[in-house]
C-alpha positions as CSV (number, residue, x, y, z in Angstrom):
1,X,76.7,223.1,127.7
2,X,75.5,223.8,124.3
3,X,72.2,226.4,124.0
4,X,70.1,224.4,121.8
5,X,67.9,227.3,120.8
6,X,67.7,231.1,121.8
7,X,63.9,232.0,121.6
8,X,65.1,235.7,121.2
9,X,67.5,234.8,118.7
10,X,70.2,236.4,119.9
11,X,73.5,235.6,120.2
12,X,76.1,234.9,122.9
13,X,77.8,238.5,122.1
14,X,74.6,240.0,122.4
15,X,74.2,238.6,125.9
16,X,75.7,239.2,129.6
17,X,77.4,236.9,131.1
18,X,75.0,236.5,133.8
19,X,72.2,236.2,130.8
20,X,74.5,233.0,129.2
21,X,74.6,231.2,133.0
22,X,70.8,232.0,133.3
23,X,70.3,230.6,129.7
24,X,73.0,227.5,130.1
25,X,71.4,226.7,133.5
26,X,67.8,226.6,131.7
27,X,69.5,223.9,128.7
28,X,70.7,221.8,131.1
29,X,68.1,221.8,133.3
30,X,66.1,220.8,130.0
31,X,67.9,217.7,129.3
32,X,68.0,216.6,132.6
33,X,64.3,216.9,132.6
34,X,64.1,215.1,129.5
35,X,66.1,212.6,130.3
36,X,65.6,211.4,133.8
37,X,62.5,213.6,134.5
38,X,61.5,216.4,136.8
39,X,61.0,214.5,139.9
40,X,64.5,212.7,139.9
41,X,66.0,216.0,139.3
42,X,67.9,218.1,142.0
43,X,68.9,221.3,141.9
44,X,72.7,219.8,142.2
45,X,72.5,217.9,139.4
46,X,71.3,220.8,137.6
47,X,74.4,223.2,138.7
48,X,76.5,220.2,138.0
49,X,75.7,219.5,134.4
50,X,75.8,223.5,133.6
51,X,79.3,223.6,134.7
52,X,78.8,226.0,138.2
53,X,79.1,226.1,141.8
54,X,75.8,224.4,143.4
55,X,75.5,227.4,145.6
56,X,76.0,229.7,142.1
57,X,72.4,228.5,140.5
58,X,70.4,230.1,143.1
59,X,71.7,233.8,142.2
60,X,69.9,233.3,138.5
61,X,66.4,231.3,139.7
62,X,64.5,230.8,143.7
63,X,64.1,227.2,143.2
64,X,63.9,223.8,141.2
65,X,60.3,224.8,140.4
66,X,61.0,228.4,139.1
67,X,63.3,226.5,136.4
68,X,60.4,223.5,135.8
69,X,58.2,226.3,134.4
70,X,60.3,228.2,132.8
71,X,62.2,225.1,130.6
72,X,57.8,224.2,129.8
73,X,56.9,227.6,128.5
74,X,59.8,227.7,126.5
75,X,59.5,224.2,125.3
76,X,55.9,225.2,124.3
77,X,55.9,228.8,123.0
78,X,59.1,228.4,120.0
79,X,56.9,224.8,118.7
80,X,53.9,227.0,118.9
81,X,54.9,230.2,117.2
82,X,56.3,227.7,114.5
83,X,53.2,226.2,113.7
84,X,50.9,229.0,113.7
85,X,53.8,230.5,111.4
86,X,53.0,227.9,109.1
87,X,49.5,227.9,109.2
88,X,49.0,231.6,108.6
89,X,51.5,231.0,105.6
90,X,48.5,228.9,104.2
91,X,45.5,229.9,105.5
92,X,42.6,230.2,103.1
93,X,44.1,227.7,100.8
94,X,42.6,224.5,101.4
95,X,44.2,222.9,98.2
96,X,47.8,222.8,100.0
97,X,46.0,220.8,102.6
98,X,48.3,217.4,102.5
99,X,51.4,219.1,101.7
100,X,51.0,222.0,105.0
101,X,49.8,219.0,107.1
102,X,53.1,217.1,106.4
103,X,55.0,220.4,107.0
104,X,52.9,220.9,110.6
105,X,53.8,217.0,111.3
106,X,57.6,217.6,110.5
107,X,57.9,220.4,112.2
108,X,56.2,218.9,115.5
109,X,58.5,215.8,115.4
110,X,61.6,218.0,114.7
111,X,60.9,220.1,117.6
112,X,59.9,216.8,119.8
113,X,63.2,214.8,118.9
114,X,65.8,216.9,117.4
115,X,65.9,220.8,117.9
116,X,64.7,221.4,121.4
117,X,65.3,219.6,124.8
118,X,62.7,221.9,125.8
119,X,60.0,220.5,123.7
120,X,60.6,216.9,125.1
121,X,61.1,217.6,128.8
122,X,57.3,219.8,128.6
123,X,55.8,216.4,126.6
124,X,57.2,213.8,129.1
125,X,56.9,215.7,132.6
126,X,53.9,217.4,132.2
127,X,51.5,214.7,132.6
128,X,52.6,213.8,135.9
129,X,52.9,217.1,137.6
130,X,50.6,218.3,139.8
131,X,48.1,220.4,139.1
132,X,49.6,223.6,141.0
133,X,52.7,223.3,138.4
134,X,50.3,222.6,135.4
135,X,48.3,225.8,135.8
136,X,50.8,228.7,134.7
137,X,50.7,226.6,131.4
138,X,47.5,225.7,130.4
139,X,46.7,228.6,128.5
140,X,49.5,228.4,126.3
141,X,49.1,224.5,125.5
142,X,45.5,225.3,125.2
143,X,46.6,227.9,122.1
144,X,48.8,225.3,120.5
145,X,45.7,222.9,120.2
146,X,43.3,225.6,118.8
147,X,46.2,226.5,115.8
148,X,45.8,222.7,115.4
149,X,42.2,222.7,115.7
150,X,41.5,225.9,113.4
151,X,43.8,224.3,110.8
152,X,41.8,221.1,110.8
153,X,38.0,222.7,111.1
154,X,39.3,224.7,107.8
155,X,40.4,221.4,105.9
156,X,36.7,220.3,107.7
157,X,34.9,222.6,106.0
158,X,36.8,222.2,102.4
159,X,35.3,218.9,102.7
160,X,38.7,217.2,103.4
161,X,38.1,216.2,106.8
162,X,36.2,213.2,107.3
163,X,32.5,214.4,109.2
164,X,32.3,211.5,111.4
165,X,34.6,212.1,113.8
166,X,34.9,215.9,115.5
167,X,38.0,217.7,114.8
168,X,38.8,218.0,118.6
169,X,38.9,214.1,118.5
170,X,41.2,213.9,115.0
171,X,43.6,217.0,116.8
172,X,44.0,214.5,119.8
173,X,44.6,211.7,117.5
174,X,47.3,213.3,115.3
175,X,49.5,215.1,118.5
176,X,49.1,211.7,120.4
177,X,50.8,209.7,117.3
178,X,53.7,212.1,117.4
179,X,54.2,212.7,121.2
180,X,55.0,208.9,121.8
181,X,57.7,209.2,119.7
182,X,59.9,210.3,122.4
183,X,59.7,207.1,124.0
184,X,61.1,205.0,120.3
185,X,62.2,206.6,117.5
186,X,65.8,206.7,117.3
187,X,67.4,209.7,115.4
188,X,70.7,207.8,114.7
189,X,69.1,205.4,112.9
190,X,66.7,207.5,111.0
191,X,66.2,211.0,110.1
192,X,63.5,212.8,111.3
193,X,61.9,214.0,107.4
194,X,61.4,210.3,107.2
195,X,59.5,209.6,110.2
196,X,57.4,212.6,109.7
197,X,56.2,211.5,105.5
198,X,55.6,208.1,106.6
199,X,53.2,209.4,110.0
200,X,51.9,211.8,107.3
201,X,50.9,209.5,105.1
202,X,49.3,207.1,107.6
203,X,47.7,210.1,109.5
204,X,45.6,211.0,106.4
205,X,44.7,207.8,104.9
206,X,45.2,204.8,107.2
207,X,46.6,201.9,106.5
208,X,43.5,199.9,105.5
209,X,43.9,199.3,101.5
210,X,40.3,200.1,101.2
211,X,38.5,203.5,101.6
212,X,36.4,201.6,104.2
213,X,37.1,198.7,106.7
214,X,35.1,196.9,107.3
215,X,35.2,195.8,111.4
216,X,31.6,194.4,112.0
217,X,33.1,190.8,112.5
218,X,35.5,192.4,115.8
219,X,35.3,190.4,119.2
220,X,33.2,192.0,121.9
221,X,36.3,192.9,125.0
222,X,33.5,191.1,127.6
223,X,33.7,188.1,125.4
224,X,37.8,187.9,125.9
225,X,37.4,189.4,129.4
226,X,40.9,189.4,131.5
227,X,40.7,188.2,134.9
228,X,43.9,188.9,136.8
229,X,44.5,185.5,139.2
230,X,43.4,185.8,142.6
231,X,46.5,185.8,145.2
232,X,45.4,182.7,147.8
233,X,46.8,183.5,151.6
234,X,47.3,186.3,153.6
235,X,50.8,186.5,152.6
236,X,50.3,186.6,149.3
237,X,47.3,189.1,149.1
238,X,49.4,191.3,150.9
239,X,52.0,190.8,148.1
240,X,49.8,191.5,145.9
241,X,48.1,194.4,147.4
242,X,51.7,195.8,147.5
243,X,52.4,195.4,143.9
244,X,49.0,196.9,143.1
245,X,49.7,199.6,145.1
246,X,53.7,200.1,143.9
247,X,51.8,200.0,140.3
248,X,49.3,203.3,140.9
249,X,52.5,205.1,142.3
250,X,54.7,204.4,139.6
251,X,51.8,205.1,137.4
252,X,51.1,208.6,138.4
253,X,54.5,209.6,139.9
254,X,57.4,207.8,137.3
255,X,59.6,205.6,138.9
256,X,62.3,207.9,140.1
257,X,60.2,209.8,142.2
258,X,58.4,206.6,143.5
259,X,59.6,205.7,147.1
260,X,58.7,202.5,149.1
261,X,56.8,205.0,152.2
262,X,54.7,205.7,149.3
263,X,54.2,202.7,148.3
264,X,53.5,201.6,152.0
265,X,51.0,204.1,152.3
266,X,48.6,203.5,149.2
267,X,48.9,200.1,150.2
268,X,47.4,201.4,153.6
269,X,50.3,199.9,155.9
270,X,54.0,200.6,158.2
271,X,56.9,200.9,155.8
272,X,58.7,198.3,157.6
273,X,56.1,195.8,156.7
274,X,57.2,195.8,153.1
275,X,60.4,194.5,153.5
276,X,58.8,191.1,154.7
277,X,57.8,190.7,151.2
278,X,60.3,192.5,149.3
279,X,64.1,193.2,149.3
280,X,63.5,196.9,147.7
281,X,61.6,198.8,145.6
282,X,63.4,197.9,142.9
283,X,62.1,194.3,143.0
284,X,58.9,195.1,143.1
285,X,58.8,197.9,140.0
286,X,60.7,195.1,138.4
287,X,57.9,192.7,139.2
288,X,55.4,195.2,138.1
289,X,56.6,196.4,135.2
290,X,56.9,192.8,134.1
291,X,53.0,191.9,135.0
292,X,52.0,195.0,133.0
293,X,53.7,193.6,130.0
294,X,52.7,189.7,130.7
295,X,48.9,191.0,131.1
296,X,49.3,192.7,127.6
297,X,50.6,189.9,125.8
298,X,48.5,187.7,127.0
299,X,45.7,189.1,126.9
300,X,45.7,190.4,123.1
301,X,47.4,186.9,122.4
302,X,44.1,185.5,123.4
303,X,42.0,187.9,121.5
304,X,43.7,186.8,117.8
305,X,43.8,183.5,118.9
306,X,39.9,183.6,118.6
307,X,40.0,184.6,114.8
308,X,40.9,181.7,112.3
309,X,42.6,181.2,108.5
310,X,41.2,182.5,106.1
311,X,41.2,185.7,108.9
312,X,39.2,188.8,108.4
313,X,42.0,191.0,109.0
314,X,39.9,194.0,109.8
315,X,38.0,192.9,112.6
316,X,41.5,191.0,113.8
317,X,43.4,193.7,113.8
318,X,40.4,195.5,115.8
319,X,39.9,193.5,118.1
320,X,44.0,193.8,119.0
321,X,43.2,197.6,119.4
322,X,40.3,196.9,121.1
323,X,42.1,194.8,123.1
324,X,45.2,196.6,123.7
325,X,43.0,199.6,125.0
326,X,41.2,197.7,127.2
327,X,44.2,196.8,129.0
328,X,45.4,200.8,129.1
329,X,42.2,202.1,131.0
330,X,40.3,198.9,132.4
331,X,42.0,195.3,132.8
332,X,45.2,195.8,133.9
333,X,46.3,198.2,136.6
334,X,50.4,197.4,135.9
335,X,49.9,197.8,132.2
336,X,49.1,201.5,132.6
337,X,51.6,202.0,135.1
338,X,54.2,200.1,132.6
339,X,53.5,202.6,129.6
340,X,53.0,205.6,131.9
341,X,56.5,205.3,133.5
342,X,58.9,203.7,130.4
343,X,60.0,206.6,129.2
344,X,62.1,207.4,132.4
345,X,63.3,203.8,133.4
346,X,66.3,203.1,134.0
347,X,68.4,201.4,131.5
348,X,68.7,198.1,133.5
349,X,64.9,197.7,134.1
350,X,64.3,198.4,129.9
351,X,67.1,195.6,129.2
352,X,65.2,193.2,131.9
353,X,62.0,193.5,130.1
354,X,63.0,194.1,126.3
355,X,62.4,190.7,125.5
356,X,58.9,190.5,126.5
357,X,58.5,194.1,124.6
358,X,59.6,192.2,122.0
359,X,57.5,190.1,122.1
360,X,54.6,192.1,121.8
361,X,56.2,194.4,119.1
362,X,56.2,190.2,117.0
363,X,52.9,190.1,117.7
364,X,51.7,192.6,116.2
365,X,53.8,192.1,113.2
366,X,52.8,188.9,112.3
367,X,49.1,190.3,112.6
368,X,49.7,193.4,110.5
369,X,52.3,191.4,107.7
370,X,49.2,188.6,107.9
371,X,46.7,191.3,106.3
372,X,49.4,193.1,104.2
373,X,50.3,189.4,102.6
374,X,46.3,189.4,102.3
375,X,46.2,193.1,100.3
376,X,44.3,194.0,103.3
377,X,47.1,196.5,104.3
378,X,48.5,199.0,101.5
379,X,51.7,197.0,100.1
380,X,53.4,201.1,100.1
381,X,53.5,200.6,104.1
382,X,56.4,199.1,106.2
383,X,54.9,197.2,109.2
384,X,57.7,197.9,111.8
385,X,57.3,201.8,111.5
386,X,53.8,201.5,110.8
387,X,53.3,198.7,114.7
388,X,55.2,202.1,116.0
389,X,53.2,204.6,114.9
390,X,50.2,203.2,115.8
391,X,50.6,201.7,119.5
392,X,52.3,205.1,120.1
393,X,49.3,206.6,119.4
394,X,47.4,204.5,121.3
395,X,49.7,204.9,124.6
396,X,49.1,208.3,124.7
397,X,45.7,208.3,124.8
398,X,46.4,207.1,129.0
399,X,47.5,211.1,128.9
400,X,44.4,212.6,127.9
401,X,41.6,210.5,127.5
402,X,39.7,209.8,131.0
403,X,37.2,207.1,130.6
404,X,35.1,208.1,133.7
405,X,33.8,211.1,132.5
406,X,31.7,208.7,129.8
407,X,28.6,210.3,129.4
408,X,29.5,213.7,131.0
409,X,29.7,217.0,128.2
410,X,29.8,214.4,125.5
411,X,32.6,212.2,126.7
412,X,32.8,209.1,125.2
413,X,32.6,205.3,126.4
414,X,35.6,203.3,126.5
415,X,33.8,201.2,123.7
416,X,32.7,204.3,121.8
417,X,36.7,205.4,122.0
418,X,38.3,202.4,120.4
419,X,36.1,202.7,118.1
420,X,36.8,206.0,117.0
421,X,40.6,205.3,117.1
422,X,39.9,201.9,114.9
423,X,38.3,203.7,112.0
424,X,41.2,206.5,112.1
425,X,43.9,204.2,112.1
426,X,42.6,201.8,109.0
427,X,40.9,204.7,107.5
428,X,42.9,207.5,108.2
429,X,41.2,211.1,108.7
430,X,40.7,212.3,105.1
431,X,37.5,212.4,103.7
432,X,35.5,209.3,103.0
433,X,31.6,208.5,101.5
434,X,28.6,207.6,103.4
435,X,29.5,209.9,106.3
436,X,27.7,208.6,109.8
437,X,26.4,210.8,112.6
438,X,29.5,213.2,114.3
439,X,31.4,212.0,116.9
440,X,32.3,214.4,120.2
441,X,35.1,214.0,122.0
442,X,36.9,216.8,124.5
């Protein structure tokens, strides 16, 4: 097992033996992490992919959870000393604003795919630990969003920033579009400088070709309302209570770590009673996954449909975000559970359902290519990168953006969210005229 990074920079001379176990145990740990999460990790597999005795780990660390937080500080602390690095480099020069930003971005993304397993197993486990594990690094993650927010609140007050929107809001926007990347970008394919100048670019200006969209003509989500069919026989509403209740498991625990007693017990009945309705948990995450997907499509399939040639391409493609977020937080139980837990399926479950992914991914092409054939979208803009971008950064808002809390410290509405992310994503966060009132977000 190959170190990946040494945060002290030293090297393997430099080091005891005892030191390079400690340190080779930590970089596998890390990948495992990354890879098939925390949850579906043991400390057996972790021995076994570092090379030792099983027995052998436990003279270097007291448990599974001793390594958890020490692989998240580390994944954390080298992204976050990088960044602030770069931002001191530049602080008090506003003009370098677009070319730092693009720097900050790349680095992010290099850190998040490339350099450090670290980075990646902190961005995919940490929103499904519990809060006991979260605590020890709060503070830290807290820091890394205030060398964020200090860097934007500067370019804010150069008048770079647009004033509509709070920075907090725009710091949230920009880490969410590069933390979904773990779940699609493929560093075979592409290299990571080019992922990062075309985020940049989008980040900052938006894809609308226009300093302004215009969106007053977007579909109200009541008007397009989805109403999930109602199950008909005690049979089948147990069914479907099971799969409802299979679907807030999976969506808060991944689905390693998702067992049918679980699922028995959210679904408020004996273990053994599941089996009269299905063969394993297997079938139904299968069957959940693939209503979480079906509910999607369809339902932002139905909200185009409502626009007709010649389109207005703004509100269209607003009402698919509109739409689309709808489904994250509100309509669909088994679409949040879907994008919570993809990143750690199994290969066989993302082969079972990549048509229907695919699917999805056409349909928004064809809207997007519709308004860039219409010089609605800048023609400098490819649509598949640009589809990716964007419904990564919507995904992640299910990690951070809790629409209970509307009206509590100045959190916003559901509504008043998608609107915010609409006007970033055509419009970008730079500077633009006829600034309206500031948004809040936390």
């Amino acid at each position: 097992m190959v170190r990946q990074f040494d945060d002290d920079k030293q090297t393997d001379d430099d080091l005891s033996k005892s030191e390079r176990t400690r340190g080779d145990i930590l970089a596998a740990a890390a990948c495992l992490f990354r890879h098939e999460g925390y949850y579906a990790t043991t400390m057996r597999s972790i021995a076994q992919e570092t090379g030792i005795e099983a027995g052998s780990i436990y003279y270097h660390f007291d448990s599974k959870d001793q390594i958890l937080s020490e692989v998240l500080d580390i994944g954390v602390r080298a992204l976050y000393e990088q960044v602030s690095s770069i931002i001191r480099a530049n602080k008090g020069h506003p003009e370098r604003f677009r070319e730092t930003f693009a720097q900050l971005i790349e680095t992010h993304l290099t850190y998040l795919l490339t350099t450090s397993d670290y980075t990646s197993a902190n961005i995919r486990n940490y929103p499904m630990l519990s809060d006991e594990a979260r605590a020890p690094h709060r503070d830290l993650r807290a820091s890394y969003a205030r060398v964020w927010s200090e860097f934007l609140e500067e370019a804010k007050e150069a008048d770079l920033l647009r004033r509509d929107i709070s920075v907090s809001a725009i710091r949230q926007f920009v880490l969410s579009a590069m933390n979904w990347t773990v779940e699609w970008y493929d560093v075979d394919r592409h290299p990571v400088h080019v992922l990062a100048e075309r985020m940049s670019n989008l980040i900052l200006d938006g894809m609308s070709s226009r300093h302004r969209a215009d969106t007053g003509g977007s579909k109200m989500i009541n008007h397009i309302a989805y109403k999930a069919p109602e199950a008909t026989g005690k049979a089948a509403k147990t069914r479907s209570d099971i799969l409802l209740a299979a679907a807030r498991v999976l969506r808060d625990n991944g689905f390693k770590a998702t067992t049918l007693r679980q699922i028995a017990a959210e679904a408020d009945m004996q273990a053994g009673s599941v089996y009269y309705h299905f063969k394993s948990k297997e079938e139904i995450v299968d069957e959940v996954l693939n209503a979480g997907l079906s509910d999607l499509l369809s339902g932002v399939s139905a909200a185009v449909e409502e626009f007709h040639e010649p389109y207005d391409h703004y509100a269209r493609i607003a009402t698919a975000i509109w739409t689309h977020l709808d489904f994250l937080f509100k309509a669909s139980e088994f679409t949040s559970a879907n994008i919570r837990s993809y990143g750690m399926l199994p290969n066989q479950f993302r082969e079972r359902h990549g048509k229907i992914r695919h699917d999805y991914g056409r349909l928004w092409d064809r809207i997007l290519r519709d308004a860039q054939k219409d010089d609605a979208i800048r023609s400098d803009i490819k649509i598949v990168p640009l589809r990716q971008v964007m419904l990564g950064a919507l995904n992640w808002t299910v990690e951070w953006f809790d629409p209970n809390r509307t009206g509590a410290d100045g959190y916003l509405s559901l509504p008043e969210f998608s609107e915010m992310l609409i006007k970033l994503l055509l419009e970008g966060i730079c500077n633009r005229a006829d600034p309206t009132e500031q948004v809040q977000i936390h």
